[in-house]
N, C-alpha and C positions, 0 to 999 in steps of 0.2 A: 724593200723600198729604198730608194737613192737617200741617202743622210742629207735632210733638209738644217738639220740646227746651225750652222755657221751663219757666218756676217761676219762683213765688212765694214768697217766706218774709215773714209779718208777722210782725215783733218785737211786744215788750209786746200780745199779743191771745191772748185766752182762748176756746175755747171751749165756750160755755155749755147751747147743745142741736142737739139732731138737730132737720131739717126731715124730717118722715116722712109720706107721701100710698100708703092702700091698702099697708102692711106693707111700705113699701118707703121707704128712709132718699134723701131728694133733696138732701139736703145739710147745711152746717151753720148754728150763729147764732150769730157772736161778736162781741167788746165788748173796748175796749179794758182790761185786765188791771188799770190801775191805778183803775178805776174798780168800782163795785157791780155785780153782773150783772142786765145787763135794763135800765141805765139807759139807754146809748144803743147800739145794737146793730145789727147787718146781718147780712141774709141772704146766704148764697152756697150756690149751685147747682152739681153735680156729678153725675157717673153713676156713682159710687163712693164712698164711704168709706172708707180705711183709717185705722184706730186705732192707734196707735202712741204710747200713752202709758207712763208711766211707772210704776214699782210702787207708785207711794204718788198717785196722782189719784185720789183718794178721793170728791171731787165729781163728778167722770166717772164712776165706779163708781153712786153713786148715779143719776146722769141715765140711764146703761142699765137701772137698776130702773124708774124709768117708764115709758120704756118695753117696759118686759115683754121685755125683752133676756134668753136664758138663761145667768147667772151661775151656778155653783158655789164652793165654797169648797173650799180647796185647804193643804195639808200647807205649812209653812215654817218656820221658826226665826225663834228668841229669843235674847238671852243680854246680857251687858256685854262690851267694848270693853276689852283689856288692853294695859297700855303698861309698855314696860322701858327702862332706859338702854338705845340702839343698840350700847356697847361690850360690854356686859354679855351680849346676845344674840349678837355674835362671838365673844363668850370661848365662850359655851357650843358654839357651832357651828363653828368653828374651830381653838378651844385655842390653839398656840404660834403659828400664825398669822395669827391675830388682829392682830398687830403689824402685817400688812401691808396692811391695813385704813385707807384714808385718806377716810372720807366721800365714798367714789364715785371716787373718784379714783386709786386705789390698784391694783393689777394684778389685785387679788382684789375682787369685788363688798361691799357692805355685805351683815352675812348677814339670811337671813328664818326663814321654818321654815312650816310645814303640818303640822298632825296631827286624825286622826279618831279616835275614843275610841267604841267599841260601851259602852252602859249597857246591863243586860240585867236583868231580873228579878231582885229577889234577891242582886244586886250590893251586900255590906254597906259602907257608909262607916263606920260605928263600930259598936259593941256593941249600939245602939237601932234605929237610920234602917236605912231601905232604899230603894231607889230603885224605883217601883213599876211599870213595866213597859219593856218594850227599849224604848231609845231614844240616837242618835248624838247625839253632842257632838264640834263641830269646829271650827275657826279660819277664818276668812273674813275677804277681804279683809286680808290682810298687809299693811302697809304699811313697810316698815323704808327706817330715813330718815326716817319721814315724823311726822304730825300728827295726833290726834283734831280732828273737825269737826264742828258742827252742820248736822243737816239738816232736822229739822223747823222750821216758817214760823210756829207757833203758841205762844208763850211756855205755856200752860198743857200743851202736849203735847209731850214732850222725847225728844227721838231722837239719837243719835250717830252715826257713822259715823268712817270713815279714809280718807286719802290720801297721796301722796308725791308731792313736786316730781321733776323728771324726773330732778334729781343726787342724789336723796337723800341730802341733805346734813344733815338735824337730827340731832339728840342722843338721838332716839326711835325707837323703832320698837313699832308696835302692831300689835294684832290683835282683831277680834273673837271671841267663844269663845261659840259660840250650840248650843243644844238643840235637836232635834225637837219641834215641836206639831204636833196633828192635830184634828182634828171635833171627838176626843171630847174635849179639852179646852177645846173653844169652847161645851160645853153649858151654862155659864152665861149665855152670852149667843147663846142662839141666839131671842130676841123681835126679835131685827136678821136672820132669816133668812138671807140669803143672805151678807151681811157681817156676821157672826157672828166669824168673822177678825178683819174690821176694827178693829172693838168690841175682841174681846179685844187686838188691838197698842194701839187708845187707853190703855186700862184702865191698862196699865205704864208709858204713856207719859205720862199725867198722874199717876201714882203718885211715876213719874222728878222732874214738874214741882214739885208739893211737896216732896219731898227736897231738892230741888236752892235751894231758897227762893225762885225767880221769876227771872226776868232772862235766861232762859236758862244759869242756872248750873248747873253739872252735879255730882248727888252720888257720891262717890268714896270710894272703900275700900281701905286696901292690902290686896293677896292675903291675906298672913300671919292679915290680921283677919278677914276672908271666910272664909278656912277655918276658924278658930276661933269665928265666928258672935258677933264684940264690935268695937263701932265704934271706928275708928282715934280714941283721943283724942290721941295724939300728933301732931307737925307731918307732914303729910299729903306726901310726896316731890313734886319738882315734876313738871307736868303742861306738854304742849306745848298743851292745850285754853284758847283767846283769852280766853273766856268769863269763866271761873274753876270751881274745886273747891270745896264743900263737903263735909266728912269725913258719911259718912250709913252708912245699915243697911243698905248694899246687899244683905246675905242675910237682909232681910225682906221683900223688893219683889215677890219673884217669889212663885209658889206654892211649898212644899217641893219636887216634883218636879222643877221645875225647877234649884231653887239645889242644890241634895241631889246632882243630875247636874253641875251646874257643877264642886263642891267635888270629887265624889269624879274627874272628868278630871284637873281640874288636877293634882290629887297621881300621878292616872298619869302627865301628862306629866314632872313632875317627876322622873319616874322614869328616863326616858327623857334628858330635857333638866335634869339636875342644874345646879340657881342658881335655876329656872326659878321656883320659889317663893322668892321674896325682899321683904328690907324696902323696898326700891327699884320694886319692879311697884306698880301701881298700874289697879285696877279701876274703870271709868266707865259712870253708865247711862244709859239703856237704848238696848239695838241689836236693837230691832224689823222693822226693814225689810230682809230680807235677801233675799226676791224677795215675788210678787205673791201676798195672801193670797187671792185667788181667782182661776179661770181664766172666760172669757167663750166659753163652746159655740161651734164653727164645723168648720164639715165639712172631712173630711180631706183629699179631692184640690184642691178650689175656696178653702178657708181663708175663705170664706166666712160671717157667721155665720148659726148653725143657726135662728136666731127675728128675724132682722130682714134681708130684702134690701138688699143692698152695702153691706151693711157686712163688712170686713174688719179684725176682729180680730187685730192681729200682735204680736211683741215681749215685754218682761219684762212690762209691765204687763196683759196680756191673760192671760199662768199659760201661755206657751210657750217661753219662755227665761230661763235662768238667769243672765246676765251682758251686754258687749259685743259678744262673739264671736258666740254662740249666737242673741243679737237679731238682729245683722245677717244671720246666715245664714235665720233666718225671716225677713224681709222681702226679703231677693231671692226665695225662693221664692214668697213672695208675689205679689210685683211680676211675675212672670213667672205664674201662676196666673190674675192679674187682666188683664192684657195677653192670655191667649187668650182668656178670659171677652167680652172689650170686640172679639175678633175682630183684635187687634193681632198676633200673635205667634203661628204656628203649628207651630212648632220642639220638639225634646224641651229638657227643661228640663235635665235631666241630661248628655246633649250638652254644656251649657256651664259646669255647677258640676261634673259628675265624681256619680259614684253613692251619694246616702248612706241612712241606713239612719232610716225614719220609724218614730216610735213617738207614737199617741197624737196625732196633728197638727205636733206638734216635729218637729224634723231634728237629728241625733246623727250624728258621724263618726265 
């Protein structure tokens, strides 16, 4: 048998399109990343394709509309990025000890927390508002210990995210606190068809950019003011974000539905996690990117996709997995899907990961 073990990885290389002959993808065309695409570029040949992009390759997204790739658009979340002192979040989750709490280092972990919040019809926030139809509000991506970070690449579209060094050792701990969106929220911008999505995450992520006044600066709200719906004029608590803060109307960015669901969780959690509303949290926008706003069609036993031969569609960015875990578990099935497909591997696939339970093309254990 022909020596399968090699690989390749090109660093700094983008790439920019499919080589497709007779409905059938023969490979790809890339260019070195730090240059314009198309300026200088090469071909490369293969009897497969697997896609394995990321939830935000927004230009890949587009290049499968040309070609006539089947895209849908797909349910995700929204929401801002909230951060508390790290002690202040032990206190609450711990109480008296708390004290044994040493920035990772201590016999008790730094504490985190996870909560999901059902919004449901009719759910009154005050005497006026309502929140207009069901919808979850939950925390993502925890990071205790850790940092607010940028991840958007494009100064006019501003995006945030979280993470933590492996001692989670900072002074912070965040979270993101995102909403359900659907279709039928993307009907304003459904003239973007298929990335209807997309459009609507730009839409607040250049909203994010002007608040923020440029630069990648991120605008920010204490909670306290968010729920009251009045911009923090006072000194704004400190932030672990590089960047910088400016104090902005964070509960004007969103549509009502969605700030209206924000406000009325929070004050659930509060409920639950007494402090949790404090003059010390501190609100940061926008956290758009929380998986892939659309899934890319592909058949359920081959992963296959459904409108373009070999091309294999896998991972978050394709709308099949929700994280690290869940990625990697779709591309081994992949990988071994495509290996019988190529006549490599005649084996049950199951046999070697253990039996799990498919829904929808995804793997779930």
């Amino acid at each position: 048998m022909e020596d399968l073990t090699w690989v390749a990885i090109r660093f700094n290389t983008r790439v920019d399109d499919f080589i497709v002959e007779g409905g059938q993808v023969k490979g790809v065309v890339v260019s070195d990343s730090n240059l314009q695409p198309g300026s200088v570029d090469q071909k490369l040949s293969f009897d497969a394709v697997v896609l394995a992009v990321g939830h935000s390759a927004r230009d890949t997204y587009s290049m499968l509309l040309r070609h006539n790739v089947d895209v849908t658009p797909k349910n995700f979340s929204v929401g801002l990025r909230i951060e508390h002192p790290q002690e202040l979040i032990n206190n609450i989750q711990y109480s008296e000890l708390a004290a044994e709490v040493q920035k990772g280092r201590g016999r008790i972990p730094v504490a985190d927390y996870k909560v999901v919040k059902s919004i449901g019809e009719g759910d009154v926030k005050n005497d006026i508002e309502q929140v207009d139809q069901n919808r979850s509000c939950y925390s993502f991506c925890m990071c205790p210990g850790g940092q607010v970070v940028l991840t958007s690449t494009n100064p006019l579209e501003l995006c945030v995210n979280g993470m933590s060094f492996s001692r989670r050792a900072s002074k912070w701990a965040n979270s993101a606190l995102v909403v359900t969106v659907s279709s039928h929220d993307f009907e304003p911008f459904q003239s973007h068809g298929s990335l209807a999505g997309v459009e609507f995450q730009r839409e607040y992520e250049r909203r994010a950019a002007m608040m923020g006044g440029g630069n990648f600066v991120v605008p920010a709200q204490c909670v306290t003011d968010f729920i009251s719906n009045k911009l923090s004029v006072t000194t704004l608590p400190p932030s672990s974000y590089r960047l910088g803060v400016r104090p902005s109307k964070l509960h004007e960015l969103f549509p009502p539905y969605i700030t209206e669901a924000l406000q009325q969780s929070i004050m659930m959690i509060d409920k639950e996690m007494p402090g949790f509303i404090s003059s010390e949290a501190l609100l940061h926008g926008v956290e758009t990117r929380t998986s892939s706003p659309l899934q890319i069609s592909r058949h359920r036993e081959t992963y296959e996709s459904t409108s373009l031969q070999g091309l294999y569609p896998i991972g978050e960015g394709a709308g099949y997995a929700g994280g690290i875990v869940s990625a990697a578990v779709d591309g081994m099935y992949c990988g071994f899907a495509l290996a019988k497909q190529l006549s490599l591997f005649a084996g049950d696939i199951e046999a070697i990961f253990g039996k799990a339970q498919k829904q929808t093309g995804s793997v779930k254990y």
